[in-house]
NUGU-797071 format. One record per residue: residue number from 1; residue in three letters; chain; x, y, z of N, C-alpha, C in turn. Coordinates in Angstrom, 1 decimal. Example, Ala and Ser with C-alpha at 12.3 -4.5 7.8 and 13.67 -1.06 7.14 Angstrom:
pt nr = 1 | rest = ALA | kette = A | nx = 13.2 | ny = -5.7 | nz = 7.8 | cax = 12.3 | cay = -4.5 | caz = 7.8 | cx = 13.2 | cy = -3.3 | cz = 7.8;
pt nr = 2 | rest = SER | kette = A | nx = 12.8 | ny = -2.2 | nz = 7.1 | cax = 13.7 | cay = -1.1 | caz = 7.1 | cx = 12.9 | cy = 0.0 | cz = 7.9;
***
This chain:
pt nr = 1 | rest = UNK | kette = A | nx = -86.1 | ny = -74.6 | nz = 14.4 | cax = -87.1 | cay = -73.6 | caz = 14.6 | cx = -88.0 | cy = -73.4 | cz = 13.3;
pt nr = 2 | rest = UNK | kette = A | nx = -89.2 | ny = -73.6 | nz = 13.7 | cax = -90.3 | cay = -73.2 | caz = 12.4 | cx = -90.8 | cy = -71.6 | cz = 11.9;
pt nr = 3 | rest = UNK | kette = A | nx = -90.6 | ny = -71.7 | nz = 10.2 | cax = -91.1 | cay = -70.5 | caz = 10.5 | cx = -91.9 | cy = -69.4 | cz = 11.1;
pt nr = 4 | rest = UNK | kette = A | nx = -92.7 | ny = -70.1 | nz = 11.4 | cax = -94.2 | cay = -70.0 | caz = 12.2 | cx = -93.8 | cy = -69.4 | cz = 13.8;
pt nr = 5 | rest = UNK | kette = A | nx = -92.8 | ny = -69.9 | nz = 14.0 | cax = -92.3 | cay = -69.2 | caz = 15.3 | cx = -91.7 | cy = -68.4 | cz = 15.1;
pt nr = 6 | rest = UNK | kette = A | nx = -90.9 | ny = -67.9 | nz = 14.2 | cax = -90.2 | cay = -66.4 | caz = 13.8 | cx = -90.9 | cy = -65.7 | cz = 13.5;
pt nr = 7 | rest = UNK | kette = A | nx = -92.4 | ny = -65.9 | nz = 12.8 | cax = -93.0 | cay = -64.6 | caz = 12.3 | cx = -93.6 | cy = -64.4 | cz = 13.9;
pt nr = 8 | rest = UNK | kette = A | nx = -94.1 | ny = -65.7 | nz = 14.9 | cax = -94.6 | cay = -64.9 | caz = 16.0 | cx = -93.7 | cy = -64.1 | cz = 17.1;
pt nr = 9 | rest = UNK | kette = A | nx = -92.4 | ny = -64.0 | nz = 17.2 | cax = -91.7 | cay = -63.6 | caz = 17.9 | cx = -91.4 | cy = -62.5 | cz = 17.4;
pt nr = 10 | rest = UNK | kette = A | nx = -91.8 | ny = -62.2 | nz = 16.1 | cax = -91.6 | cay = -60.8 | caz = 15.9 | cx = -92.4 | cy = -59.3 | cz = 16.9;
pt nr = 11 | rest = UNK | kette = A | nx = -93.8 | ny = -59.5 | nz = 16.8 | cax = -94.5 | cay = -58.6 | caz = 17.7 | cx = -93.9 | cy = -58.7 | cz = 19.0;
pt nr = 12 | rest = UNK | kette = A | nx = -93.5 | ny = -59.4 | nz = 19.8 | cax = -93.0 | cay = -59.3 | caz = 20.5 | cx = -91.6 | cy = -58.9 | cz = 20.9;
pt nr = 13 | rest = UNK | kette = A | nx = -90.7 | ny = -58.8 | nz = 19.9 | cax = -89.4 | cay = -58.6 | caz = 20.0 | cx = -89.7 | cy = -57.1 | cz = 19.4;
pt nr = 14 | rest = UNK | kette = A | nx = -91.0 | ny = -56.8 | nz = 18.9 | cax = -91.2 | cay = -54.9 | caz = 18.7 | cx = -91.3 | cy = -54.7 | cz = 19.9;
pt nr = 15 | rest = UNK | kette = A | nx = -92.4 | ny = -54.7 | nz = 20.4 | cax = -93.0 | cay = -54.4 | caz = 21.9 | cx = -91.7 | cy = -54.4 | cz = 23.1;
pt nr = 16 | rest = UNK | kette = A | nx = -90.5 | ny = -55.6 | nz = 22.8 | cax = -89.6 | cay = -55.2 | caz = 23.8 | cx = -88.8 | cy = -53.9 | cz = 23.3;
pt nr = 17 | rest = UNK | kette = A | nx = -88.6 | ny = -53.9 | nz = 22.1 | cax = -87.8 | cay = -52.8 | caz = 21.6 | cx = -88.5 | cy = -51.2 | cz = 22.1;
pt nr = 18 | rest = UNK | kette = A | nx = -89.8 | ny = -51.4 | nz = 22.5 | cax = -90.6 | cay = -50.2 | caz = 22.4 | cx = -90.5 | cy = -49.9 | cz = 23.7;
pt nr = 19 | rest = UNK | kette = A | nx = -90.9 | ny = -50.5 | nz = 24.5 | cax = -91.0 | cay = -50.8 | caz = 26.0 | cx = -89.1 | cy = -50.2 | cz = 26.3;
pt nr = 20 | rest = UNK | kette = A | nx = -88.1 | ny = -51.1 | nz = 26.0 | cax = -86.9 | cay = -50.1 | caz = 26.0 | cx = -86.8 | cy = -48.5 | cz = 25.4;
pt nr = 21 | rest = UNK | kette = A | nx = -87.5 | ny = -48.0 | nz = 24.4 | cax = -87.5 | cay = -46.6 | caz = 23.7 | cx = -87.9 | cy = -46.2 | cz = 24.9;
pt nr = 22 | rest = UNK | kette = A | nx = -89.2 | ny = -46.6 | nz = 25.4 | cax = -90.5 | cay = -45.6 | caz = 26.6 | cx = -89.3 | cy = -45.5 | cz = 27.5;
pt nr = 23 | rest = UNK | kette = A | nx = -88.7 | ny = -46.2 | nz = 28.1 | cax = -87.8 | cay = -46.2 | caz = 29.3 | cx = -87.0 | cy = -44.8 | cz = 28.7;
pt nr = 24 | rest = UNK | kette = A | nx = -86.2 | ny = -45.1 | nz = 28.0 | cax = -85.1 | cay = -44.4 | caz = 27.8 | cx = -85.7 | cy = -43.0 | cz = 27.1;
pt nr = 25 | rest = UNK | kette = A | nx = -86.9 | ny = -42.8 | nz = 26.7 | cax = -87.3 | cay = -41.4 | caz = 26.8 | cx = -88.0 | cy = -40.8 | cz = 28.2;
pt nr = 26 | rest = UNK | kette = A | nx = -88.3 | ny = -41.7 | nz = 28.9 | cax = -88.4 | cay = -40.9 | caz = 30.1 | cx = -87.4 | cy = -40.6 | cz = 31.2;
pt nr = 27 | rest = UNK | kette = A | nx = -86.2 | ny = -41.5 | nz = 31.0 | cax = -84.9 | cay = -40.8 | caz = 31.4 | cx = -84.7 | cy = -39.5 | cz = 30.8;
pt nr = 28 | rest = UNK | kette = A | nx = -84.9 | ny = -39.6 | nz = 29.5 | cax = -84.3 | cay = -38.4 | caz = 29.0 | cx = -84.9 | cy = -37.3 | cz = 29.3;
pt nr = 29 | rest = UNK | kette = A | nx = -86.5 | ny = -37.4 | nz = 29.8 | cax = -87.6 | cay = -36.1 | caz = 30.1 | cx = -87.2 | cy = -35.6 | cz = 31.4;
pt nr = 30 | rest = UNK | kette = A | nx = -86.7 | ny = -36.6 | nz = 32.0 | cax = -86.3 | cay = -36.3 | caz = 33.9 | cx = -85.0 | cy = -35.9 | cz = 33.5;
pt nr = 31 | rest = UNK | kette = A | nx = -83.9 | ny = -36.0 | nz = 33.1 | cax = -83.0 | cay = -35.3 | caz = 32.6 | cx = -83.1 | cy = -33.8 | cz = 32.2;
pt nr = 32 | rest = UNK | kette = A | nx = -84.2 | ny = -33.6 | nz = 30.8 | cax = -84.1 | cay = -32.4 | caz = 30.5 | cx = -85.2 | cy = -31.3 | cz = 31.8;
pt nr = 33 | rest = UNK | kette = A | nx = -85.9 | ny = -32.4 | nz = 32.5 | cax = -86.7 | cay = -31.2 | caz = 33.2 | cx = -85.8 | cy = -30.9 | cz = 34.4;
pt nr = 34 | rest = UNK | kette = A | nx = -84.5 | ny = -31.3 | nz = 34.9 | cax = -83.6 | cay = -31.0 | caz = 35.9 | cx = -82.7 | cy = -29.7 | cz = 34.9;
pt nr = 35 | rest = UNK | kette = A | nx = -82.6 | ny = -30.3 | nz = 34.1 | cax = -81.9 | cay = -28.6 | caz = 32.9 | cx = -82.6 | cy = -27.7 | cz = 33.3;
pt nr = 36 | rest = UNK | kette = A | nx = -84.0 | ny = -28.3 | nz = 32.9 | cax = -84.8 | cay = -26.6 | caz = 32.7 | cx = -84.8 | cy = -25.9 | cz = 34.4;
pt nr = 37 | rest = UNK | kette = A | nx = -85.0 | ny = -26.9 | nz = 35.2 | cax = -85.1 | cay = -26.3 | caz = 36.4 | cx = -83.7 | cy = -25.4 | cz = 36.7;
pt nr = 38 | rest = UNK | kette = A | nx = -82.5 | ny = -26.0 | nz = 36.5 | cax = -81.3 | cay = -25.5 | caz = 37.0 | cx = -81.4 | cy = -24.2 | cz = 36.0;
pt nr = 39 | rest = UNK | kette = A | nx = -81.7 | ny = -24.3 | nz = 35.0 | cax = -81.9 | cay = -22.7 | caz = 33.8 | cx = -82.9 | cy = -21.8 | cz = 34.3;
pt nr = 40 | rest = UNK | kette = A | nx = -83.8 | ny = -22.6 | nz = 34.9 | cax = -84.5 | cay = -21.2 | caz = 35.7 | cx = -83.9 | cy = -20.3 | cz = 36.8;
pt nr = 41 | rest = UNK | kette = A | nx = -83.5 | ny = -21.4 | nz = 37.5 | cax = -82.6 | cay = -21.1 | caz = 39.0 | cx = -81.5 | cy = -19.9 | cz = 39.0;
pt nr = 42 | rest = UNK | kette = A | nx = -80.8 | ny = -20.4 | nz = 37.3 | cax = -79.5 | cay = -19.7 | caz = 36.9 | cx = -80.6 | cy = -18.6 | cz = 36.4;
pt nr = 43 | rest = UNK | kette = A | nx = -81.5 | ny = -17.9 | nz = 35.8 | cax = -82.1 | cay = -17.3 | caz = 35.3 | cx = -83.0 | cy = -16.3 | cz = 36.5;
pt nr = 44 | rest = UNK | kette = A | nx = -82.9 | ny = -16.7 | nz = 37.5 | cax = -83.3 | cay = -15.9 | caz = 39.3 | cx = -82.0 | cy = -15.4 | cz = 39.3;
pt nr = 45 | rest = UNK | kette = A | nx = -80.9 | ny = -16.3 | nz = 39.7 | cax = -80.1 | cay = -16.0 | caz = 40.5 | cx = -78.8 | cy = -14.7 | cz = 40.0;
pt nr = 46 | rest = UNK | kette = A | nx = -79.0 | ny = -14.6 | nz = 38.4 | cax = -78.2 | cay = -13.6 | caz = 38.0 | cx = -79.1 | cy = -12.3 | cz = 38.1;
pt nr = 47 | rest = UNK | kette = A | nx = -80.3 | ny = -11.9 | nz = 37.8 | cax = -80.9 | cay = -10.8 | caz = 38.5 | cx = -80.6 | cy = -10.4 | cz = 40.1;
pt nr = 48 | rest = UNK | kette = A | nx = -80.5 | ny = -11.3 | nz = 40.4 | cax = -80.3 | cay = -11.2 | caz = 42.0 | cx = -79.1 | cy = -10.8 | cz = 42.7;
pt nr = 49 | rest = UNK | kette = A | nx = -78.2 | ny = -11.6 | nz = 41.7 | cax = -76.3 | cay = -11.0 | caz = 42.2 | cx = -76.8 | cy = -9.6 | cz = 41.2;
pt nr = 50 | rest = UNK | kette = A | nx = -77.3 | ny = -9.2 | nz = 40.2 | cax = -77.3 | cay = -8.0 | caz = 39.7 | cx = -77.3 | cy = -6.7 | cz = 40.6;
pt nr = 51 | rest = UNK | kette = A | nx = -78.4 | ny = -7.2 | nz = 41.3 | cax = -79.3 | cay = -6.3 | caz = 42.6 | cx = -78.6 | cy = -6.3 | cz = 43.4;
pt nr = 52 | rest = UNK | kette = A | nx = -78.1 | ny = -7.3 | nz = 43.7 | cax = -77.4 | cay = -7.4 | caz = 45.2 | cx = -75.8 | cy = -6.4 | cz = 44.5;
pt nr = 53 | rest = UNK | kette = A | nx = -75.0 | ny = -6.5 | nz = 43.2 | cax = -74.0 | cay = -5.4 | caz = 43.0 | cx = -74.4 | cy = -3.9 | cz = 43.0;
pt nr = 54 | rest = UNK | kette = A | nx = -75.8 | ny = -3.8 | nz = 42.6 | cax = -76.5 | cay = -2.5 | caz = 42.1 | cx = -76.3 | cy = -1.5 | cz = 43.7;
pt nr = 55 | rest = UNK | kette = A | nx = -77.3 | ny = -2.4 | nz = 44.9 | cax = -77.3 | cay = -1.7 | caz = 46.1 | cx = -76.1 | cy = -2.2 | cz = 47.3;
pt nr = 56 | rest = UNK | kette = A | nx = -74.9 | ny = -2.2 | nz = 46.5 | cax = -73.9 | cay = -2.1 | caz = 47.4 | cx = -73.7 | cy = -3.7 | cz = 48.3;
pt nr = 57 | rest = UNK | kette = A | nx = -74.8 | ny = -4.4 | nz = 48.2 | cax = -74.4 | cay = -5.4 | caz = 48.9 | cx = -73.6 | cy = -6.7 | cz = 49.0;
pt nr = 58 | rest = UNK | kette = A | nx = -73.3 | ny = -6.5 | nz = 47.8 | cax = -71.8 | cay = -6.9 | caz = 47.4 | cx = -70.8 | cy = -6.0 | cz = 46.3;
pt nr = 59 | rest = UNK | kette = A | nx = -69.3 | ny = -6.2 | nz = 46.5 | cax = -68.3 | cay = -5.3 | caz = 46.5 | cx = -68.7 | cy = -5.5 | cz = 44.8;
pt nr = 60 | rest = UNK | kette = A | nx = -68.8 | ny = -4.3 | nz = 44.1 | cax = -68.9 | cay = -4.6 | caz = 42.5 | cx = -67.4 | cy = -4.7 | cz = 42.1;
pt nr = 61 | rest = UNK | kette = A | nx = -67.4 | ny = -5.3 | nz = 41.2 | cax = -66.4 | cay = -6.1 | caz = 40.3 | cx = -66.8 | cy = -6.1 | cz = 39.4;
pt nr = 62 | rest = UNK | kette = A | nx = -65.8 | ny = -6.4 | nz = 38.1 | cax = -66.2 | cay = -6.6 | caz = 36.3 | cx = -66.9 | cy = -8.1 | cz = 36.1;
pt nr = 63 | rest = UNK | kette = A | nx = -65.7 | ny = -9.0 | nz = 37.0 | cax = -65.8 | cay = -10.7 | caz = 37.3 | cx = -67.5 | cy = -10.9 | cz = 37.6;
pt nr = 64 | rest = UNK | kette = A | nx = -67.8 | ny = -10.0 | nz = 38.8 | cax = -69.1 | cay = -10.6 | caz = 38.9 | cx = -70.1 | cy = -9.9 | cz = 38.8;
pt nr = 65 | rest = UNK | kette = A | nx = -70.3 | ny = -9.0 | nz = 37.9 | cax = -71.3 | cay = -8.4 | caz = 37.1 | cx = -71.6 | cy = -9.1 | cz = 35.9;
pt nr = 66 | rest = UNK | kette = A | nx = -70.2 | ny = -9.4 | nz = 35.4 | cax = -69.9 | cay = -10.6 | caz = 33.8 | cx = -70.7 | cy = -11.7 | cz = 34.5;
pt nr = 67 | rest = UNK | kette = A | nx = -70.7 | ny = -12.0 | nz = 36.0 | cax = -70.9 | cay = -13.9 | caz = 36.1 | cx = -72.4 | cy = -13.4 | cz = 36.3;
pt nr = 68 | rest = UNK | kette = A | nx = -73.1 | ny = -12.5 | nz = 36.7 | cax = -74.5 | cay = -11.9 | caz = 37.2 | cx = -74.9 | cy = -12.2 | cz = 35.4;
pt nr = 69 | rest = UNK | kette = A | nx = -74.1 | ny = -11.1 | nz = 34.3 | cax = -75.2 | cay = -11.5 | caz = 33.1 | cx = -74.9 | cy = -12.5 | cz = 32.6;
pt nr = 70 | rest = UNK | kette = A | nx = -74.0 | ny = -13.3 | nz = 32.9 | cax = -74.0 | cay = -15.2 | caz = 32.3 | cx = -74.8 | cy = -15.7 | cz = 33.0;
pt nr = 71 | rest = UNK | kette = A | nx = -75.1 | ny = -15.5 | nz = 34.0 | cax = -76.3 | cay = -16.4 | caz = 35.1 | cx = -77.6 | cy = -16.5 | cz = 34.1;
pt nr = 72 | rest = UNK | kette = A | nx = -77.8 | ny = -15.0 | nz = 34.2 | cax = -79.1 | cay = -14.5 | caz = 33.8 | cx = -79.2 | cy = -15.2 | cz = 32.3;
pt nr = 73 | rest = UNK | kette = A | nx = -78.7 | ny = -14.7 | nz = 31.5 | cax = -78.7 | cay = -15.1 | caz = 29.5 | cx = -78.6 | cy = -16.7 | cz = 29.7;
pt nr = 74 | rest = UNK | kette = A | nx = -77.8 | ny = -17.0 | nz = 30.1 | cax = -77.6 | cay = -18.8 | caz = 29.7 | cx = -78.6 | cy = -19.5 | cz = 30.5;
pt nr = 75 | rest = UNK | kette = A | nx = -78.9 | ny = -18.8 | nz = 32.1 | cax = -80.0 | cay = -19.6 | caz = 32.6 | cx = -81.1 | cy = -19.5 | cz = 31.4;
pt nr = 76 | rest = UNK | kette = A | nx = -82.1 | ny = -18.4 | nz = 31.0 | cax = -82.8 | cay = -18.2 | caz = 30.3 | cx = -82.8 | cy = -19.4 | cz = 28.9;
pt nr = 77 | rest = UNK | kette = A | nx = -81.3 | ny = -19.4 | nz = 28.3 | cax = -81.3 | cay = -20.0 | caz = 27.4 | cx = -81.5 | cy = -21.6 | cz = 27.6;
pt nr = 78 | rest = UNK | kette = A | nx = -81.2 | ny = -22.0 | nz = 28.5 | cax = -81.4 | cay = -23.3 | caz = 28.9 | cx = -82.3 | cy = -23.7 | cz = 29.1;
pt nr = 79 | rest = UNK | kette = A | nx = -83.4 | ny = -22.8 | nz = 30.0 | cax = -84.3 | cay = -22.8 | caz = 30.3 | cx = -85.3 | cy = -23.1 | cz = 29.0;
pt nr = 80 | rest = UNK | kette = A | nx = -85.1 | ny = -21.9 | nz = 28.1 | cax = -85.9 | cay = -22.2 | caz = 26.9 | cx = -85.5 | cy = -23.4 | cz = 26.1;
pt nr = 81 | rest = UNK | kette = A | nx = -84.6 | ny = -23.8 | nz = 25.8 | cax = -84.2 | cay = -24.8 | caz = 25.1 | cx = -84.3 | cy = -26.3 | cz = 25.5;
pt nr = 82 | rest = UNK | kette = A | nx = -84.1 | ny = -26.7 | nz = 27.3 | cax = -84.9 | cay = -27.7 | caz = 27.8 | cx = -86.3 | cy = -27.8 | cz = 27.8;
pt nr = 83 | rest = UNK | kette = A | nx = -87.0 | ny = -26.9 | nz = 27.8 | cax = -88.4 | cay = -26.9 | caz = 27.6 | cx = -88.9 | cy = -27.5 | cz = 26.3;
pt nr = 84 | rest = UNK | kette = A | nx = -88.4 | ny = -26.9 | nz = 25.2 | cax = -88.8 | cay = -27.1 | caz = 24.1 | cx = -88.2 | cy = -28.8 | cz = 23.6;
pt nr = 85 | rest = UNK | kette = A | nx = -87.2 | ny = -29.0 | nz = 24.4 | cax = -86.5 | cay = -30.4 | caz = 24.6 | cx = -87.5 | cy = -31.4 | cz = 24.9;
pt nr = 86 | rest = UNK | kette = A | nx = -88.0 | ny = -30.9 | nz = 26.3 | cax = -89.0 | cay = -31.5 | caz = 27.0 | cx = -90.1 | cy = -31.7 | cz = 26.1;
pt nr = 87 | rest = UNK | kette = A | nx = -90.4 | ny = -30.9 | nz = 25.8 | cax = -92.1 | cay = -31.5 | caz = 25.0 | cx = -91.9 | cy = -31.6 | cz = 23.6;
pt nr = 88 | rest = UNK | kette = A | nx = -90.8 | ny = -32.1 | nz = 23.2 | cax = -90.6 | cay = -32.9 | caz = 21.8 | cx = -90.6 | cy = -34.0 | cz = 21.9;
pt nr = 89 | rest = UNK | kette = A | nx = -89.7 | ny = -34.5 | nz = 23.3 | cax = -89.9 | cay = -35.9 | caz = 24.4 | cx = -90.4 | cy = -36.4 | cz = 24.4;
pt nr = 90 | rest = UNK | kette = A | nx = -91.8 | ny = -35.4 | nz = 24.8 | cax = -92.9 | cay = -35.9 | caz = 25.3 | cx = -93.6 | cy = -36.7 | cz = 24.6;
pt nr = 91 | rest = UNK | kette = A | nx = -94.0 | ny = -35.7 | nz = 23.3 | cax = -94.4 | cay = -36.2 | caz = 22.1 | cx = -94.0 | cy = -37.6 | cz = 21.3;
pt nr = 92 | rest = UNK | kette = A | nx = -92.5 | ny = -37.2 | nz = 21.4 | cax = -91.9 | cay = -39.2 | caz = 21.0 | cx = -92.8 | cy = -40.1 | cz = 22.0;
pt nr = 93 | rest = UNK | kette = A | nx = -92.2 | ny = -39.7 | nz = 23.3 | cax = -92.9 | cay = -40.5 | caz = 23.9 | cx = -94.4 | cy = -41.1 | cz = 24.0;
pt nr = 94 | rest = UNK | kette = A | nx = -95.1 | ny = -40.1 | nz = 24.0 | cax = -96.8 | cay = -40.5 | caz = 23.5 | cx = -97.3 | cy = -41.4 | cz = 22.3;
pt nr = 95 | rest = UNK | kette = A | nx = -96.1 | ny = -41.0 | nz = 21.0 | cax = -95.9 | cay = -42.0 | caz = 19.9 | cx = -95.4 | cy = -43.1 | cz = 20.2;
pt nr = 96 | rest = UNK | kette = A | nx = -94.7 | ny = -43.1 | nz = 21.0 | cax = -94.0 | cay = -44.8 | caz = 21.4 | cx = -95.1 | cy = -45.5 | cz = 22.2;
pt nr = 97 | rest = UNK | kette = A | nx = -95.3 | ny = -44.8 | nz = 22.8 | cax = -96.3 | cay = -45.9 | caz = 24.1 | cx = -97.7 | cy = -45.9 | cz = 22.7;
pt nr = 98 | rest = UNK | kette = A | nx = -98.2 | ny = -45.2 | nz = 22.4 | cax = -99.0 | cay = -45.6 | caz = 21.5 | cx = -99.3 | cy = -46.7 | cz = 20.3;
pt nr = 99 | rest = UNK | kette = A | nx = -97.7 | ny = -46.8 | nz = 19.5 | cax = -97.3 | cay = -47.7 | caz = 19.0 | cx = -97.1 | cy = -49.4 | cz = 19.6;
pt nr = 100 | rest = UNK | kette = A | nx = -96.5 | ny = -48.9 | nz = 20.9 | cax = -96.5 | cay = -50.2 | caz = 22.1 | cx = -97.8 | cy = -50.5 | cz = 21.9;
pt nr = 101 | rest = UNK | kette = A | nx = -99.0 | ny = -49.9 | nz = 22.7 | cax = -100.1 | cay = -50.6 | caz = 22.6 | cx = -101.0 | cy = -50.8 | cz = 21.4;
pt nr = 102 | rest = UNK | kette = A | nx = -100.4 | ny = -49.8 | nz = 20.3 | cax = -101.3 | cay = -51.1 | caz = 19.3 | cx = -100.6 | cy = -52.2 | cz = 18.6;
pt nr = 103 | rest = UNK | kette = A | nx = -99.0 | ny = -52.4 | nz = 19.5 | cax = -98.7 | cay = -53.7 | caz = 18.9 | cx = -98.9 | cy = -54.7 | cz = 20.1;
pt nr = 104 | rest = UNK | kette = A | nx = -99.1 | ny = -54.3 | nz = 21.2 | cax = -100.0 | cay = -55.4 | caz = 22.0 | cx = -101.3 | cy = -56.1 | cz = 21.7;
pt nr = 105 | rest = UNK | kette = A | nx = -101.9 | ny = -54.9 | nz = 21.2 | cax = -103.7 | cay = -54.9 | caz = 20.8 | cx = -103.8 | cy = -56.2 | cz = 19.4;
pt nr = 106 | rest = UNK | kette = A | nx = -102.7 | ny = -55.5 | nz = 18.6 | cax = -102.6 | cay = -56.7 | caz = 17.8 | cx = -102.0 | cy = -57.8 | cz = 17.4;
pt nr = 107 | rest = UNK | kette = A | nx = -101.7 | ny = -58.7 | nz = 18.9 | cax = -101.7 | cay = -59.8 | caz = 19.4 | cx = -102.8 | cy = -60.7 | cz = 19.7;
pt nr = 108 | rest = UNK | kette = A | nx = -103.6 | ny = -59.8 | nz = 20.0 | cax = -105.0 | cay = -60.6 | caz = 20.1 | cx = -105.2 | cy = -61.4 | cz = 21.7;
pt nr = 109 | rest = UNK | kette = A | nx = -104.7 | ny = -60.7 | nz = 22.4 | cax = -104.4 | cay = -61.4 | caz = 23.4 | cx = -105.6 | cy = -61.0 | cz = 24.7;
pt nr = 110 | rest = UNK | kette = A | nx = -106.1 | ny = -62.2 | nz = 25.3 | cax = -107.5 | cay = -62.1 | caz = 26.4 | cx = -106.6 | cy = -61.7 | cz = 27.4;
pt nr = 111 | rest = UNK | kette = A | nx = -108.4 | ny = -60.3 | nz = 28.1 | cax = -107.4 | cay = -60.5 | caz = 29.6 | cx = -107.3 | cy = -61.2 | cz = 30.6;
pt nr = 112 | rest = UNK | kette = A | nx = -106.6 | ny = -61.1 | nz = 31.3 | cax = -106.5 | cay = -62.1 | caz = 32.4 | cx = -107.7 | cy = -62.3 | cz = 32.8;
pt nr = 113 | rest = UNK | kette = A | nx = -108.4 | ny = -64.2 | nz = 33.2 | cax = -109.2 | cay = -64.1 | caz = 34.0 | cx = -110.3 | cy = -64.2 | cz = 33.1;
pt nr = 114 | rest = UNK | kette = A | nx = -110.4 | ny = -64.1 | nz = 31.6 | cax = -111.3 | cay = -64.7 | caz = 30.7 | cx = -110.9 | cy = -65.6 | cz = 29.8;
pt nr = 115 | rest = UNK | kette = A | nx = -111.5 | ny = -66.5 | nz = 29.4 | cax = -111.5 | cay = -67.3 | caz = 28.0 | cx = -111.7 | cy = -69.1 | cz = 28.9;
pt nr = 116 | rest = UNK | kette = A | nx = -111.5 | ny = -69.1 | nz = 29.9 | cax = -111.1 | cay = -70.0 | caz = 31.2 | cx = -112.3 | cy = -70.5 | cz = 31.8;
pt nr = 117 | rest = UNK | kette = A | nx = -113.6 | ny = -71.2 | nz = 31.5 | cax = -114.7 | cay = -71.3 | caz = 32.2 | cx = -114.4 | cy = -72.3 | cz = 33.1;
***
């Protein structure tokens, strides 16, 4: 193998490495936006067992007034903490795909369907 072929396999062996980050940060975005959603859900639903102990409609207990304000506080907390998960994400992710294409760009490469008369 010449060196000439190692230095050009390099841009390309970035671009694969980048192309894998992009993936594996958008797992991780659909990941944390199923958090945030389940933190909101938990962050409805302990107000709601609240109300529902407040007006009799379910038998009050210590158990489930305690599980009403863990609903509420940890939903909330998840909620905020996937969020802020989420759009740090994002941002990687915008720097990766950005990085991807300017290491495509500087390949020099025609698009399809020109250079061909």
């Amino acid at each position: 193998m010449r060196v000439d072929d190692e230095a050009g396999d390099h841009p390309v062996t970035e671009i694969e490495g980048l192309e894998l980050r992009i993936d594996d940060l958008r797992e991780a975005i659909v990941r944390s936006r199923r958090l945030m959603t389940a933190g909101r859900a938990a962050a409805i639903a302990g107000p709601i067992l609240l109300l529902a102990l407040i007006l009799g409609l379910l038998a009050f207990t210590p158990a489930r007034a305690l599980a009403a304000l863990a609903l509420l506080v940890g939903g909330v907390v998840l909620a905020g903490s996937s969020r802020s998960s989420t759009e740090q994400l994002e941002r990687e992710l915008a720097r990766a795909e950005a990085e991807r294409n300017a290491a495509i760009d500087a390949l020099g490469l025609a698009p399809a369907g020109e250079g061909r008369g």
